[in-house]
PDB file with SEQRES, HELIX, SHEET and CRYST1 records, atoms N, CA, C and O in Angstrom:
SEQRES   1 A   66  UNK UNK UNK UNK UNK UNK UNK UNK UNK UNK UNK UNK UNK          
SEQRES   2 A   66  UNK UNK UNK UNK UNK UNK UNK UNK UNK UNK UNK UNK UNK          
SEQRES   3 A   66  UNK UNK UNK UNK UNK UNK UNK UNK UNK UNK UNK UNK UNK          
SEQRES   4 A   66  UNK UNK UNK UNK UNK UNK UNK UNK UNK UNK UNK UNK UNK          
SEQRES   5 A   66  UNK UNK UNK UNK UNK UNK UNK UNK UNK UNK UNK UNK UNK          
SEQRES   6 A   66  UNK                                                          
HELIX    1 AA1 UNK A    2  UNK A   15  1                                  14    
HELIX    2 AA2 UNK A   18  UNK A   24  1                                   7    
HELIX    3 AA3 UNK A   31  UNK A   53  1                                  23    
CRYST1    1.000    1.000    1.000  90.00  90.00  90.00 P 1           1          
ATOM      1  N   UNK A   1      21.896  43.056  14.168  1.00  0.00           N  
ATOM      2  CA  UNK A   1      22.059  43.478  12.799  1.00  0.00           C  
ATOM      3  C   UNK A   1      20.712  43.877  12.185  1.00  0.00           C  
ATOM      4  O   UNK A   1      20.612  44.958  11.605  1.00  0.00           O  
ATOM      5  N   UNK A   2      19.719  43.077  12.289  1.00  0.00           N  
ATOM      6  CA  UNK A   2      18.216  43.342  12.137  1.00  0.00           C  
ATOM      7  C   UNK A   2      17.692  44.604  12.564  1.00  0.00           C  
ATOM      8  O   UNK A   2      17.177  45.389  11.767  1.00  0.00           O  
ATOM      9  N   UNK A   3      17.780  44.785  13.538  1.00  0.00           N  
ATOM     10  CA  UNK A   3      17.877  46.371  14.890  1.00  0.00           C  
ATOM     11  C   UNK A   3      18.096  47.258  13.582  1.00  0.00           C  
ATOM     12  O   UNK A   3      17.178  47.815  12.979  1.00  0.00           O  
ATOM     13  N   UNK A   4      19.706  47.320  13.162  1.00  0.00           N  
ATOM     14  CA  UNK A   4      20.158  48.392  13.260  1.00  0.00           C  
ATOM     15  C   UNK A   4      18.996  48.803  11.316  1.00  0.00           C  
ATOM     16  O   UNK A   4      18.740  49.808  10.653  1.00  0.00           O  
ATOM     17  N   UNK A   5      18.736  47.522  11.235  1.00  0.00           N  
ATOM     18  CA  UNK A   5      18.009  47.739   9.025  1.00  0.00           C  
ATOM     19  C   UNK A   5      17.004  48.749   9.479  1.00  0.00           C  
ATOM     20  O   UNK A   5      16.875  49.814   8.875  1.00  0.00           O  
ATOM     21  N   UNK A   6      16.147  48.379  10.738  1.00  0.00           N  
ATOM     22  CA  UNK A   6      14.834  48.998  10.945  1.00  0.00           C  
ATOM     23  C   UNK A   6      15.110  50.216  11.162  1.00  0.00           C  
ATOM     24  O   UNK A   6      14.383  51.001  10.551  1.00  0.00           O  
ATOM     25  N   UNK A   7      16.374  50.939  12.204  1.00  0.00           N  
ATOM     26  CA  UNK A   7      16.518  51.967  12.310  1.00  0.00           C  
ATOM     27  C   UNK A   7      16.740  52.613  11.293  1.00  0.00           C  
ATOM     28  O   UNK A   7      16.256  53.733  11.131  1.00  0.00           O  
ATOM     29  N   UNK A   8      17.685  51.895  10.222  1.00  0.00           N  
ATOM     30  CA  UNK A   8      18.196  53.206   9.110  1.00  0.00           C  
ATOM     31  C   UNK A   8      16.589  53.075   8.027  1.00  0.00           C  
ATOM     32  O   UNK A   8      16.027  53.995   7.432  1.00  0.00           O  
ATOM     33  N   UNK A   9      16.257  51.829   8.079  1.00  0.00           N  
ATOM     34  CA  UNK A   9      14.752  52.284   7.338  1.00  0.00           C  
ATOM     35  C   UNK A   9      13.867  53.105   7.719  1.00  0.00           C  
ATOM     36  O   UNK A   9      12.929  53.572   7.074  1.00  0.00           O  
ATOM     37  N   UNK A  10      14.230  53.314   8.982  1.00  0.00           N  
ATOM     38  CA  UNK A  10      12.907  54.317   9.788  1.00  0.00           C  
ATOM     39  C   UNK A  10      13.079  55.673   9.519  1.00  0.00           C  
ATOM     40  O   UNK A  10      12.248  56.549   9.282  1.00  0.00           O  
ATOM     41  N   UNK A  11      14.818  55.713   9.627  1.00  0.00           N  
ATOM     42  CA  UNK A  11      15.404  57.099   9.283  1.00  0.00           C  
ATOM     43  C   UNK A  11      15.191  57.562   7.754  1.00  0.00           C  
ATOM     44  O   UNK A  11      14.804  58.669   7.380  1.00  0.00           O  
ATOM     45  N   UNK A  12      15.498  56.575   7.048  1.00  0.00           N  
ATOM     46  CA  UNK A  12      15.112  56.871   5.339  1.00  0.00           C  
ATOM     47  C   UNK A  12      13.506  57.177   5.274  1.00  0.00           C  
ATOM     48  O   UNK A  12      13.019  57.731   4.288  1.00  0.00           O  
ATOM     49  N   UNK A  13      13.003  56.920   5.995  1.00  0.00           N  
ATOM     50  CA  UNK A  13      11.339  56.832   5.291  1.00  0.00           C  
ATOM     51  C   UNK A  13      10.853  58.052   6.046  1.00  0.00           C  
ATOM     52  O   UNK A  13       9.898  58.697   5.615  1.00  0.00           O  
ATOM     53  N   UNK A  14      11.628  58.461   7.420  1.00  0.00           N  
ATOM     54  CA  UNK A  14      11.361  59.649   7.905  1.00  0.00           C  
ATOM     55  C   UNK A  14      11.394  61.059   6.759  1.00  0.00           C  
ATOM     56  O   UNK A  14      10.578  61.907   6.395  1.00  0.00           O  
ATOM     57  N   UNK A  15      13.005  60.691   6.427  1.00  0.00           N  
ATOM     58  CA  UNK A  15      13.577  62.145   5.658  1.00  0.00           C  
ATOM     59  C   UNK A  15      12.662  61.911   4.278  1.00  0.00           C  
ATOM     60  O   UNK A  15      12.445  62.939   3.637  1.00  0.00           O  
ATOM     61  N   UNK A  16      12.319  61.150   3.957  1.00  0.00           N  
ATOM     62  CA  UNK A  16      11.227  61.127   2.919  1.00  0.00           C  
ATOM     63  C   UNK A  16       9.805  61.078   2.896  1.00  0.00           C  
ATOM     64  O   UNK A  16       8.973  60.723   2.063  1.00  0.00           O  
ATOM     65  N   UNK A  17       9.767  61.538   4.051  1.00  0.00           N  
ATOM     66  CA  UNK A  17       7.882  62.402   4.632  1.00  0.00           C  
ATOM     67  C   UNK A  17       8.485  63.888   4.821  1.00  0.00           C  
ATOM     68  O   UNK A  17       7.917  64.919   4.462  1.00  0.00           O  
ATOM     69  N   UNK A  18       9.447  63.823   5.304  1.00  0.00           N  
ATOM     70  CA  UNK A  18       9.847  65.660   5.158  1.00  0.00           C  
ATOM     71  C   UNK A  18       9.733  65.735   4.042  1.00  0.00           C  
ATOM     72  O   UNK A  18       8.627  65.694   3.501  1.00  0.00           O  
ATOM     73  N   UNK A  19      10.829  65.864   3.407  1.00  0.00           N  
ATOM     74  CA  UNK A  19      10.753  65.758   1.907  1.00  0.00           C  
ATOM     75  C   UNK A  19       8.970  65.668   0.699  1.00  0.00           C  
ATOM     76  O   UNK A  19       8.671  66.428  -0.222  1.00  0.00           O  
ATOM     77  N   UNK A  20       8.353  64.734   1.118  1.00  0.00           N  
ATOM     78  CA  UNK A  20       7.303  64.655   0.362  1.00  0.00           C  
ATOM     79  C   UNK A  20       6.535  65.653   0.701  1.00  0.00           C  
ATOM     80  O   UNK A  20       5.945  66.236  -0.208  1.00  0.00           O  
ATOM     81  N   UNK A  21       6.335  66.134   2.202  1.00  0.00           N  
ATOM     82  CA  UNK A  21       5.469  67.488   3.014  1.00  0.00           C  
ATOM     83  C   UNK A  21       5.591  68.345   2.848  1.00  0.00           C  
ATOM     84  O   UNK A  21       4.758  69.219   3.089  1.00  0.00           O  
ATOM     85  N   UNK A  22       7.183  68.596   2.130  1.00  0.00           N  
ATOM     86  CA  UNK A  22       7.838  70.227   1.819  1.00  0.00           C  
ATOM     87  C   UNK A  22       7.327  70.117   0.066  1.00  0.00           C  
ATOM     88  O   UNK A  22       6.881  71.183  -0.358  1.00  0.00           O  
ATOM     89  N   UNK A  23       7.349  69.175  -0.758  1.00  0.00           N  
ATOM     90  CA  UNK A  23       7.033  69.302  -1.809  1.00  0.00           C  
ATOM     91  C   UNK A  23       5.902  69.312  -1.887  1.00  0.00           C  
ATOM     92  O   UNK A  23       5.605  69.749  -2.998  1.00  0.00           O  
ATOM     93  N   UNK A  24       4.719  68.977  -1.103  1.00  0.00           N  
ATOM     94  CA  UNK A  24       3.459  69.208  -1.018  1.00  0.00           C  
ATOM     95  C   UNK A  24       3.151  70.997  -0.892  1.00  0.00           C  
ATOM     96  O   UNK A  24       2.536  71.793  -1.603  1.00  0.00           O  
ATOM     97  N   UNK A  25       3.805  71.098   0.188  1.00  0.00           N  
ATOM     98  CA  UNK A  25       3.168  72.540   0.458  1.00  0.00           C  
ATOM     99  C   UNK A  25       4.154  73.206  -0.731  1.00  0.00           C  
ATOM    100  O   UNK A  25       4.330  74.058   0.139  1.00  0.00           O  
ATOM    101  N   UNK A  26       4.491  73.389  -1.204  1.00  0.00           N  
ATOM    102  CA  UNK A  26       5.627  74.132  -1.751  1.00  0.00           C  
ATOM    103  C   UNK A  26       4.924  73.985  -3.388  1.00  0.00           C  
ATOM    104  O   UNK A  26       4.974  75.103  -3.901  1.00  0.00           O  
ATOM    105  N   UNK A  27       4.432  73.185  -4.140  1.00  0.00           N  
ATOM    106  CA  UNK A  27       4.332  72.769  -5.204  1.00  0.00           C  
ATOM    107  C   UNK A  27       2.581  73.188  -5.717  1.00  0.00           C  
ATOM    108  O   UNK A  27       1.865  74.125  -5.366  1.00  0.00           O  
ATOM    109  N   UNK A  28       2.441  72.546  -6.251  1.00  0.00           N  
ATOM    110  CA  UNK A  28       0.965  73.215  -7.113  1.00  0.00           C  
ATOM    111  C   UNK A  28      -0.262  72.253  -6.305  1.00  0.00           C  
ATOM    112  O   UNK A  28      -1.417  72.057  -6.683  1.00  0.00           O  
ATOM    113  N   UNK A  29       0.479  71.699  -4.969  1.00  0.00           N  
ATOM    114  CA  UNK A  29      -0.742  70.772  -3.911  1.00  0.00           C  
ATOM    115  C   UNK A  29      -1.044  69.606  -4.696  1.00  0.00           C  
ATOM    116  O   UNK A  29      -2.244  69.391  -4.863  1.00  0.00           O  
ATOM    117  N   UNK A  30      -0.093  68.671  -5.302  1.00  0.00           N  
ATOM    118  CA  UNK A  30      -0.172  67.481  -6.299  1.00  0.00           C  
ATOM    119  C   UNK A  30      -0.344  66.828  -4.945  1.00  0.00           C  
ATOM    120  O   UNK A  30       0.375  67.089  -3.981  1.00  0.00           O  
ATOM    121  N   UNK A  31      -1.690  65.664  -4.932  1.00  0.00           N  
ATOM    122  CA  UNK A  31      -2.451  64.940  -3.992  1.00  0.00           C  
ATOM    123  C   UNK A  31      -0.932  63.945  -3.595  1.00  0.00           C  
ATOM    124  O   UNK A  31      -0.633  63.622  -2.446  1.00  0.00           O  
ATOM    125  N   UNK A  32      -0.036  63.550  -4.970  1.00  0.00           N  
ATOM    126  CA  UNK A  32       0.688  62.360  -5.082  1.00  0.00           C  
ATOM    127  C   UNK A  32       1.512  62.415  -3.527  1.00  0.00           C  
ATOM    128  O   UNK A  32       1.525  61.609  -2.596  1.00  0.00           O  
ATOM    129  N   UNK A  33       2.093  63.581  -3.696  1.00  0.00           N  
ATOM    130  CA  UNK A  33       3.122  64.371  -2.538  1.00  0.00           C  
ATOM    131  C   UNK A  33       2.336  63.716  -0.948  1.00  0.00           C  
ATOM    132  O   UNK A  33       2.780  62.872  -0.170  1.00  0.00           O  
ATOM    133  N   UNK A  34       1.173  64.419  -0.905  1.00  0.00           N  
ATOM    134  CA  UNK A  34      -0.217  64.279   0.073  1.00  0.00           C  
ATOM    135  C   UNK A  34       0.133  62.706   0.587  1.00  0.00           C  
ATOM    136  O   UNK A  34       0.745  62.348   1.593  1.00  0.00           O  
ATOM    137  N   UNK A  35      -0.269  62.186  -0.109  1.00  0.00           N  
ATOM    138  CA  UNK A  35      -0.556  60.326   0.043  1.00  0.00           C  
ATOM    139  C   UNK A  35       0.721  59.767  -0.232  1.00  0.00           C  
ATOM    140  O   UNK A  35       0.443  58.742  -0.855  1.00  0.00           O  
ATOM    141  N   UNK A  36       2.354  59.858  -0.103  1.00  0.00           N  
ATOM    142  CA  UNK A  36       3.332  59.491  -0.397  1.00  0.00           C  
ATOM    143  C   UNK A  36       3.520  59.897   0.962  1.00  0.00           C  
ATOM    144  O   UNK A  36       3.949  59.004   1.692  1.00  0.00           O  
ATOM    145  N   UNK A  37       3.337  60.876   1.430  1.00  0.00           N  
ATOM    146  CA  UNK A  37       3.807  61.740   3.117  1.00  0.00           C  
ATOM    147  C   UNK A  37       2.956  60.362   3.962  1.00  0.00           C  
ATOM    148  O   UNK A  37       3.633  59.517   4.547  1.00  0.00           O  
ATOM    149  N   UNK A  38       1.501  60.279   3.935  1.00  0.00           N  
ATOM    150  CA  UNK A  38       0.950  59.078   4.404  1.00  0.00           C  
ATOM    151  C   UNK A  38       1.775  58.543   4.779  1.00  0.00           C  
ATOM    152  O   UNK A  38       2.299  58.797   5.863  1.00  0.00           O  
ATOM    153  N   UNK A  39       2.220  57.449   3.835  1.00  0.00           N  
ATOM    154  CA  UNK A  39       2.453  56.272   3.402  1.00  0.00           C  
ATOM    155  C   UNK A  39       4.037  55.953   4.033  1.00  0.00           C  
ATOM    156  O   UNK A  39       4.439  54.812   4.265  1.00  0.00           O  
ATOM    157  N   UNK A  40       4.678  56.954   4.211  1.00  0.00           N  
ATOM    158  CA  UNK A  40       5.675  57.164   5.017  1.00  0.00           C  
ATOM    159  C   UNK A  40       5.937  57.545   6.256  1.00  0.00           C  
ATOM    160  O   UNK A  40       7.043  57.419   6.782  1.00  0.00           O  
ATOM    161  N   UNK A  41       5.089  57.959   6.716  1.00  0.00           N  
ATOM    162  CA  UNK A  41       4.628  58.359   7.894  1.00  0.00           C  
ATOM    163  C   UNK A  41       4.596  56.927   8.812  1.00  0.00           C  
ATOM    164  O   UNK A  41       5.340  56.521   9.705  1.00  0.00           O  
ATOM    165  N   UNK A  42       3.199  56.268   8.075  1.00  0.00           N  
ATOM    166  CA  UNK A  42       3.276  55.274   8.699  1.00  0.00           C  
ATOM    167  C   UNK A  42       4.520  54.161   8.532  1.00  0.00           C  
ATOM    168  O   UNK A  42       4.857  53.426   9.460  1.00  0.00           O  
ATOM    169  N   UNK A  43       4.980  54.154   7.564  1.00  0.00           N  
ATOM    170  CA  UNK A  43       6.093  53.090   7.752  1.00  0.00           C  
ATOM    171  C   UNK A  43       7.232  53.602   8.519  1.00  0.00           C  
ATOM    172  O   UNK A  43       8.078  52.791   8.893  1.00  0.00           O  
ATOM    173  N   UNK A  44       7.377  55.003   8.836  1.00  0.00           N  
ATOM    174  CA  UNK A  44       8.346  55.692  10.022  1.00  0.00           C  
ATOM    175  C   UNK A  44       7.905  54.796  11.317  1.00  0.00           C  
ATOM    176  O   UNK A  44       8.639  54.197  12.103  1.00  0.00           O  
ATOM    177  N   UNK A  45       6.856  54.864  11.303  1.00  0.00           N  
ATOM    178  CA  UNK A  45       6.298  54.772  13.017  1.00  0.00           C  
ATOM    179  C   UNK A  45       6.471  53.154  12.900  1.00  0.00           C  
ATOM    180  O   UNK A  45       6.969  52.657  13.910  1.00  0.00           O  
ATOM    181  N   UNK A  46       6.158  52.261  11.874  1.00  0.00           N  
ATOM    182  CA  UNK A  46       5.714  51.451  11.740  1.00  0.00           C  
ATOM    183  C   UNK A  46       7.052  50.297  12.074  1.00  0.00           C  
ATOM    184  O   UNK A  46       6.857  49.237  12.668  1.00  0.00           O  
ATOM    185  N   UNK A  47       8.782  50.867  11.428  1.00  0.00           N  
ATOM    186  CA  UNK A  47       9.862  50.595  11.397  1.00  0.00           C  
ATOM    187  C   UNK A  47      10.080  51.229  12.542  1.00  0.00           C  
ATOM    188  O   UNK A  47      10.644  50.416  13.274  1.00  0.00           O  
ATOM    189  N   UNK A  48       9.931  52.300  13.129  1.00  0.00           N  
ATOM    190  CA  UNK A  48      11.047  52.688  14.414  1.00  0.00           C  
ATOM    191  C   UNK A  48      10.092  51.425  15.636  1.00  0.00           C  
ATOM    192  O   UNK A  48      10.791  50.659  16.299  1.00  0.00           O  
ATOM    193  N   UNK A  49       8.817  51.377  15.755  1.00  0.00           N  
ATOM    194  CA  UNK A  49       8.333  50.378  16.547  1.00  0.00           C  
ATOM    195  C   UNK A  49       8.935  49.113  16.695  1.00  0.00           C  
ATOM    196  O   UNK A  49       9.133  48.613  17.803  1.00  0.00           O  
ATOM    197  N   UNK A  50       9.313  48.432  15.353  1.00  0.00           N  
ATOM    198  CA  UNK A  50      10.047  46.973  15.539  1.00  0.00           C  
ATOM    199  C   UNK A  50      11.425  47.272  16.028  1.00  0.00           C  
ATOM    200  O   UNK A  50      11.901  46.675  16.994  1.00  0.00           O  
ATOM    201  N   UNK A  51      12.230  48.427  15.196  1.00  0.00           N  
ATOM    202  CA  UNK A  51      13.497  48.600  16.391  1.00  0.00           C  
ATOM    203  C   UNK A  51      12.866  48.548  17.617  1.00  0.00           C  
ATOM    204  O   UNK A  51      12.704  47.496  18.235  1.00  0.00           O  
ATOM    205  N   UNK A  52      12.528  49.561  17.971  1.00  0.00           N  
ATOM    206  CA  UNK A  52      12.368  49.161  19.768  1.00  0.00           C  
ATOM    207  C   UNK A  52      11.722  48.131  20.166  1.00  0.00           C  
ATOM    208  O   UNK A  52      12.055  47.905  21.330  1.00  0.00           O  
ATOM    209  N   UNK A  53      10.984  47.404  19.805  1.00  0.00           N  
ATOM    210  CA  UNK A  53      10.247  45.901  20.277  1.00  0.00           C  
ATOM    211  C   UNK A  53      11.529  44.898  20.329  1.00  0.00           C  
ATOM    212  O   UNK A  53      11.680  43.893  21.023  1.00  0.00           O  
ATOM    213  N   UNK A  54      12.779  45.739  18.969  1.00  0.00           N  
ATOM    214  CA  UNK A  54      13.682  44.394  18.884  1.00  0.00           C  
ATOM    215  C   UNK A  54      14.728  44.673  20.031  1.00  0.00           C  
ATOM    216  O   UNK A  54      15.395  43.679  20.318  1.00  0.00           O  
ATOM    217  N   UNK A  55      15.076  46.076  20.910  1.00  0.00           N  
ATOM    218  CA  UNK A  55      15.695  46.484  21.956  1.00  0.00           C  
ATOM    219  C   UNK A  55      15.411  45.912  22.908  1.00  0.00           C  
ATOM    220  O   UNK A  55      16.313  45.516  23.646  1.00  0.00           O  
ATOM    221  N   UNK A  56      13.803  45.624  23.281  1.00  0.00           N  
ATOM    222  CA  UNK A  56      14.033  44.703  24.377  1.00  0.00           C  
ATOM    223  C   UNK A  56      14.388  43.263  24.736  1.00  0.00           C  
ATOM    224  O   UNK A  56      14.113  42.291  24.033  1.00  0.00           O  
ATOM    225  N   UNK A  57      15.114  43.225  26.058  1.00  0.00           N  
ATOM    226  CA  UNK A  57      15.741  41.903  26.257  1.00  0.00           C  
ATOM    227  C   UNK A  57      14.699  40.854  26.568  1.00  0.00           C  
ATOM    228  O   UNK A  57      14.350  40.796  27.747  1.00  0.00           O  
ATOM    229  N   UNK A  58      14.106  39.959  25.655  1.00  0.00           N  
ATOM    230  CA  UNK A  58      13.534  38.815  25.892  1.00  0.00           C  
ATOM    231  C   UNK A  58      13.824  37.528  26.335  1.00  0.00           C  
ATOM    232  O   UNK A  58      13.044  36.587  26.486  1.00  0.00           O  
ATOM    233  N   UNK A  59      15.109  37.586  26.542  1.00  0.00           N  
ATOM    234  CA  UNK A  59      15.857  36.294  27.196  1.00  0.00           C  
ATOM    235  C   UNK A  59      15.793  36.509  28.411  1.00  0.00           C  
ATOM    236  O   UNK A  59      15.200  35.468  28.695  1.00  0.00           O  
ATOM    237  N   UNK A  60      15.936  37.077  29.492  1.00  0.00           N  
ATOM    238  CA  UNK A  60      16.193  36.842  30.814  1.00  0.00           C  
ATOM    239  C   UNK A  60      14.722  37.046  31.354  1.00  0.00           C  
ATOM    240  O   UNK A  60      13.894  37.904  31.051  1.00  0.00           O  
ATOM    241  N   UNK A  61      14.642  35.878  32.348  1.00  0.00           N  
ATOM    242  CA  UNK A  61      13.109  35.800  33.025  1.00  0.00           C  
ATOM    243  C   UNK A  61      13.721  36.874  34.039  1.00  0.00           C  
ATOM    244  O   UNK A  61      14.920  37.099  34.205  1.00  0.00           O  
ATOM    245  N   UNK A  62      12.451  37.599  34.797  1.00  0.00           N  
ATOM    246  CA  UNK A  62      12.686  38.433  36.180  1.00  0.00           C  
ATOM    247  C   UNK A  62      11.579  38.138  37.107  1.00  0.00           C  
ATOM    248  O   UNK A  62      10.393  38.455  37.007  1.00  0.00           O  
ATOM    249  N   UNK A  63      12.505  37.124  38.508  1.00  0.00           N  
ATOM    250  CA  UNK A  63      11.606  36.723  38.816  1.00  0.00           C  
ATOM    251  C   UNK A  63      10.666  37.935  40.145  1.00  0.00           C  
ATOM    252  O   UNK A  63      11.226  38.937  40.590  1.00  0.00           O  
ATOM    253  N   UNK A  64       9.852  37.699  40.374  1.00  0.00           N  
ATOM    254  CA  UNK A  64       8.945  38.408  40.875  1.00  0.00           C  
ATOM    255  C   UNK A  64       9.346  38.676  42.560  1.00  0.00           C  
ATOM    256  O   UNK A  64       8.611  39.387  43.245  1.00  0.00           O  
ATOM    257  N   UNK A  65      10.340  38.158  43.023  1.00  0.00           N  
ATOM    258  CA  UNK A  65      10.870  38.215  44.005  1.00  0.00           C  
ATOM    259  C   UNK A  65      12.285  38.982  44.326  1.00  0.00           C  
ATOM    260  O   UNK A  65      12.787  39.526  45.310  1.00  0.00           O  
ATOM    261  N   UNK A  66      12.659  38.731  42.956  1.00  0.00           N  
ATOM    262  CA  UNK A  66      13.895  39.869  42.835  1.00  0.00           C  
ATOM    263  C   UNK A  66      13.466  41.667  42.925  1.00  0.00           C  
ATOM    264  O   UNK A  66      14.351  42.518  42.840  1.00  0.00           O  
TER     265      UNK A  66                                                      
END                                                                             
């Protein structure tokens, strides 16, 4: 259930660096747009990372002989 928050947060914060990048270039170059794209950017990368850290299976040992 955790998995799936990070994904749709990753997805929301994605479409809202498009969004802030198109109003950047598109607009009178307001810095706000600039440093909002940042700031989302990294929390894209930042949220899709813990989904996948949370994809892997940490319960089963593999032993080295298998």
């Amino acid at each position: 259930m955790k998995d799936m928050l990070y994904a749709v947060l990753a997805l929301v914060s994605a479409v809202g660096a498009v969004f802030s990048w198109l109003q950047y270039t598109r607009s009178d170059a307001n810095t706000l747009y600039l440093v909002l794209f940042g700031v989302l950017v990294i929390a894209t990368i930042a949220l899709g990372a813990m989904f996948l850290s949370g994809r892997v299976n940490k319960k089963e040992d593999i032993h080295i002989t298998e």
